[in-house]
C-alpha positions as CSV (number, residue, x, y, z in Angstrom):
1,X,19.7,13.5,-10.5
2,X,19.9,15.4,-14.3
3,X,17.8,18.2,-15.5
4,X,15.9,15.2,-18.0
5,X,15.8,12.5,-14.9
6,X,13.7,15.2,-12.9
7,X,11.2,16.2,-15.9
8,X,10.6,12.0,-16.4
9,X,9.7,11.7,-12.4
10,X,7.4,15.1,-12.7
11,X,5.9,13.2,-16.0
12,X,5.3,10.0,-14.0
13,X,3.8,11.8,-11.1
14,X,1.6,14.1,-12.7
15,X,0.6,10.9,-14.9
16,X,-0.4,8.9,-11.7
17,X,-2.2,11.7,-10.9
18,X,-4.4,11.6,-13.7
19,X,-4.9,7.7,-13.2
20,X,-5.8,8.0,-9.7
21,X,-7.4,11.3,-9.3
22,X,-9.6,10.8,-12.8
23,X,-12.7,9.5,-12.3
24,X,-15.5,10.0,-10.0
25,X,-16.7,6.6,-10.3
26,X,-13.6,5.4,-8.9
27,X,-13.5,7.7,-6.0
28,X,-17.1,6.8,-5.1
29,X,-16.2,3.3,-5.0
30,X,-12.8,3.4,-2.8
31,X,-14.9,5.1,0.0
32,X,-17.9,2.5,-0.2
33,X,-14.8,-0.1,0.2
34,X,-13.3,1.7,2.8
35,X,-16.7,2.7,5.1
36,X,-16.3,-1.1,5.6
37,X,-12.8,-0.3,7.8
38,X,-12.6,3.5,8.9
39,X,-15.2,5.3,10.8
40,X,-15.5,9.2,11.2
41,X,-12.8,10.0,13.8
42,X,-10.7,6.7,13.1
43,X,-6.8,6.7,12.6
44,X,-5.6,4.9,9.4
45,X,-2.2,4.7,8.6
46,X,-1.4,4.6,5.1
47,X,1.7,3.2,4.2
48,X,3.1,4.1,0.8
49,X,0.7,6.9,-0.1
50,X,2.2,7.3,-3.2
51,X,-0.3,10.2,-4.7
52,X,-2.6,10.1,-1.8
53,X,-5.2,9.2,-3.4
54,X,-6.3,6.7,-0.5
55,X,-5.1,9.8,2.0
56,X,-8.0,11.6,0.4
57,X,-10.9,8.8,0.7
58,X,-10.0,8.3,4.2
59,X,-10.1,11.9,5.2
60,X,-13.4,12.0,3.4
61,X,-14.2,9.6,5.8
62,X,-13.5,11.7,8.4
63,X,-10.3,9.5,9.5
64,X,-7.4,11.5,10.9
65,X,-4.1,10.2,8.4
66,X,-0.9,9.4,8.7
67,X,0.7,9.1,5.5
68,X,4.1,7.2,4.9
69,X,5.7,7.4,1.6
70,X,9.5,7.5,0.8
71,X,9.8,8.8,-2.5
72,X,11.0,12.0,-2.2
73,X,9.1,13.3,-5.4
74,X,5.8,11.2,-4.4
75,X,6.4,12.8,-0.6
76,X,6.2,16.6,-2.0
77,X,3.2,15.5,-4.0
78,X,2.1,14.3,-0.9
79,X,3.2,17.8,0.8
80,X,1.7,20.1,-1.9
81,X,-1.7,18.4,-2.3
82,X,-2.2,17.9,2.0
83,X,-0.4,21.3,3.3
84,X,-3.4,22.7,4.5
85,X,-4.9,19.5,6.5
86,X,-4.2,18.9,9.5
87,X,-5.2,15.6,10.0
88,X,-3.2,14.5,7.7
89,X,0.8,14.0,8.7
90,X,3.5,12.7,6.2
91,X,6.1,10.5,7.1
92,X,8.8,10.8,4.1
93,X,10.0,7.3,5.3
94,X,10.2,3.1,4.1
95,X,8.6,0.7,6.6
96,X,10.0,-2.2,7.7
97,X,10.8,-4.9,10.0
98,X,13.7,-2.8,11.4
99,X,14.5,0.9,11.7
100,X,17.4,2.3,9.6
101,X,18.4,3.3,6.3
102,X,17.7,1.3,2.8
103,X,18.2,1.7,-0.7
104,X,14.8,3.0,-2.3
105,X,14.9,1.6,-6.5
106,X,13.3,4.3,-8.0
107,X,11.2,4.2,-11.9
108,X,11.4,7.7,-13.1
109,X,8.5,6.8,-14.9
110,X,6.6,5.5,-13.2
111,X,7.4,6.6,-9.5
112,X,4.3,4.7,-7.6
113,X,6.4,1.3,-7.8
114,X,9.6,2.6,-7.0
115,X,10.8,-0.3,-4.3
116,X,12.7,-1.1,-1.8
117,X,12.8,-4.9,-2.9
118,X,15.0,-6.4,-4.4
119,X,13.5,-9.5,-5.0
120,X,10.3,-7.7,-6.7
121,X,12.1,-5.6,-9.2
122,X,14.0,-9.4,-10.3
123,X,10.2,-10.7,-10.4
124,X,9.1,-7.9,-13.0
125,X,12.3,-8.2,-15.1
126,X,10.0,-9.8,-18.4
127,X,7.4,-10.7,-16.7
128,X,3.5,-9.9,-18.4
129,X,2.0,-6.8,-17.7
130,X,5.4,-5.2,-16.2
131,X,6.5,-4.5,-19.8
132,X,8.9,-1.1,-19.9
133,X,9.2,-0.7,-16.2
134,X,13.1,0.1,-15.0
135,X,14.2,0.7,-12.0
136,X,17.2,2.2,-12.8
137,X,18.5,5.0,-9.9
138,X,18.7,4.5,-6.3
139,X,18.5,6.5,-3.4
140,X,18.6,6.0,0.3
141,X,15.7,6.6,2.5
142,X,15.2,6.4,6.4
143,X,13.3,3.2,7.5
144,X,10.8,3.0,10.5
145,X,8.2,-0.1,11.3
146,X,4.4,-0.1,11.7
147,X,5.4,-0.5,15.9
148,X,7.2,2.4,16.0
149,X,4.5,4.1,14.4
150,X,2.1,3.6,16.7
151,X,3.9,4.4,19.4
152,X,4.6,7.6,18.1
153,X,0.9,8.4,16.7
154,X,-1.0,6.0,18.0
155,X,-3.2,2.8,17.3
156,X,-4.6,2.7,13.5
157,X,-8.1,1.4,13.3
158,X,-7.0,0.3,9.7
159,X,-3.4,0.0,8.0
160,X,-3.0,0.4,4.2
161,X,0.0,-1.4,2.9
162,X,1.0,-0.6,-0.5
163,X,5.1,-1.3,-0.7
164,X,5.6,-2.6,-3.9
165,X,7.2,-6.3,-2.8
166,X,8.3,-4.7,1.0
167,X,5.3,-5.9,2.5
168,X,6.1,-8.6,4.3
169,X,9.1,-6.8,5.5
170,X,6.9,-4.2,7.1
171,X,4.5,-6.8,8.3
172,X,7.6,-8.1,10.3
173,X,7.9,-4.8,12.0
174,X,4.2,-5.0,13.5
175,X,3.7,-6.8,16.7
176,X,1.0,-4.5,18.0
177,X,-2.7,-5.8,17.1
178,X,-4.4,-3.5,15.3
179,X,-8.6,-3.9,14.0
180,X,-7.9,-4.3,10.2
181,X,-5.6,-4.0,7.6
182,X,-4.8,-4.5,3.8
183,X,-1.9,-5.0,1.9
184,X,-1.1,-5.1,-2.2
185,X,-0.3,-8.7,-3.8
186,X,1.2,-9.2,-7.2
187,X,0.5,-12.6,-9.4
188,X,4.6,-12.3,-9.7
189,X,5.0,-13.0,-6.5
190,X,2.6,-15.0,-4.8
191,X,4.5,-16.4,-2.4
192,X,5.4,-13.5,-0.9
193,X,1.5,-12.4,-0.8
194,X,1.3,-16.5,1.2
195,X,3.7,-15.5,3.4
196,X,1.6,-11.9,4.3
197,X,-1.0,-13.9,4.9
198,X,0.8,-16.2,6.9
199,X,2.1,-12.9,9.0
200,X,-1.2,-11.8,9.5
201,X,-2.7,-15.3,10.7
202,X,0.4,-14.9,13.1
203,X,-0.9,-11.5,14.5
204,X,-4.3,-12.8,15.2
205,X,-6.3,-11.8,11.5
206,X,-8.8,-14.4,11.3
207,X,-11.2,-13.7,8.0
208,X,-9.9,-12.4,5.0
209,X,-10.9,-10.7,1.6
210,X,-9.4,-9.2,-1.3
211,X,-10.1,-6.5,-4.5
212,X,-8.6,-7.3,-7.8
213,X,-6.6,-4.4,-9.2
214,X,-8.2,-0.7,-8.7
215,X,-12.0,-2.4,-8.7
216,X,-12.4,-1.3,-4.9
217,X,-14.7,-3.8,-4.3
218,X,-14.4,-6.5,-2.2
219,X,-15.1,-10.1,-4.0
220,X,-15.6,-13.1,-1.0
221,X,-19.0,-13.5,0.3
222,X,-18.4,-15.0,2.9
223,X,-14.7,-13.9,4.2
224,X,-12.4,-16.3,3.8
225,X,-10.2,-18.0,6.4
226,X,-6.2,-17.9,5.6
227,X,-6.6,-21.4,3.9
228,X,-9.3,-20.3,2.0
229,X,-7.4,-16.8,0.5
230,X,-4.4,-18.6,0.2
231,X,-6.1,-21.0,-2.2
232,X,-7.9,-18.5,-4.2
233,X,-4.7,-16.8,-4.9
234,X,-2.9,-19.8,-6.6
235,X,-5.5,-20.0,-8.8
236,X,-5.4,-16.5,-10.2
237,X,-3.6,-16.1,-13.5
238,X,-0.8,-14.5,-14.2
239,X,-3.1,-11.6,-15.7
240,X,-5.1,-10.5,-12.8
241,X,-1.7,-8.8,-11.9
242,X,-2.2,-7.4,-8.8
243,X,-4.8,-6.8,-6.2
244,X,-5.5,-6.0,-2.4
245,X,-6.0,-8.2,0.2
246,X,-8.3,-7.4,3.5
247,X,-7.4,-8.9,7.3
248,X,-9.7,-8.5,10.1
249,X,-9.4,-9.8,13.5
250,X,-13.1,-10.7,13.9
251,X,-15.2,-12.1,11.2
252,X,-17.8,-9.6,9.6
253,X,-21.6,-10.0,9.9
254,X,-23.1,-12.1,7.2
């Protein structure tokens, strides 16, 4: 990569960091969201940790973390910010539904949606609110699934998916039933946010929330079942843009 190439990618990242490292108000709010999932002691895997951000509001917590993010510039943020925790360990990897090696389409940037899909960097291309973006280099990164994972760490309480169009790749690569998870959407590609959904139904999630962008607050009272979530997604418009959505095995107490 040029001399320029690696001053944009240090631009993007310390720009994300000011986005998601900011505000106080914001941080406040992630953890009320996340009490809901991760208990004192709890594992949570977070899976594309992009600038920790979520790392840090789990280990507040008191979750151990394992962090999995294969941007190499993102996964030395990662490295610098964490060095000294050790309950947090980084895994500079891609998940997905098969281990080996993919091509990683990185935005200098704007390095937290660098992608590994194909099909989501085609969905951007003009689309509202994805203005500017370009994925325009490519390198390849080692690929592991949420299975393997947990074999080698062990069972999450919570999973954080965050893969910017990969995730139902990586929900492929889980058969092991895990308490909870989340995973991003985008309005560009709502099918493929059905199809998580679908996945999770599959792997036994049963009730189902979801946050609109970064207002870390969930927005169904009551959960929803996967019909239910699945129709309150085709009626978003095209502007909400993007969002989390919550699985959970049992329904939550009223």
């Amino acid at each position: 990569m040029r001399v320029a190439d690696k001053w944009r990618t240090l631009r993007g990242v310390v720009r994300s960091l000011g986005i998601y490292y900011g505000r106080s108000a914001r941080r406040d709010a992630m953890d009320r969201l996340y009490r809901q999932f991760v208990a004192p002691g709890d594992l949570v895997f977070d899976i594309g940790a992009h600038v920790g951000d979520r790392v840090a509001a789990f280990r507040r917590l008191g979750a151990r973390v394992v962090a999995v993010e294969p941007q190499p510039a993102l996964a030395r943020t990662l490295r610098l910010l964490f060095w000294r925790d050790g309950a947090v360990t980084i895994e500079p990897k891609a998940v997905g539904r098969r281990a080996g090696t993919i091509d990683l389409k990185l935005n200098l940037d704007n390095p937290t949606v660098s992608s590994a899909s194909d099909a989501f960097i085609k969905s951007a291309d003009g689309a509202s609110g994805w203005e500017g973006q370009a994925w325009t280099h490519a390198v390849p990164v080692p690929v592991t699934t949420l299975d393997r994972l947990i074999e080698r760490h062990g069972r999450p309480s919570f999973i954080k998916l965050d893969v910017e169009g990969f995730e139902a790749e990586a929900l492929a690569g889980l058969t092991i039933a895990v308490p909870a998870l989340s995973f991003e959407f985008t309005t560009i590609q709502k099918d493929l946010a059905r199809a998580c959904v679908e996945r999770c139904t599959a792997l036994g999630f049963v009730r189902y929330n979801a946050a609109l962008g970064e207002s870390q607050a969930l927005i169904h009272a009551p959960w929803q079942d996967a019909a239910g979530i699945a129709a309150w997604l085709d009626t978003l418009p095209m502007a909400a843009n993007s969002g989390d959505i919550y699985a959970v095995r049992t329904a939550p107490a009223p």
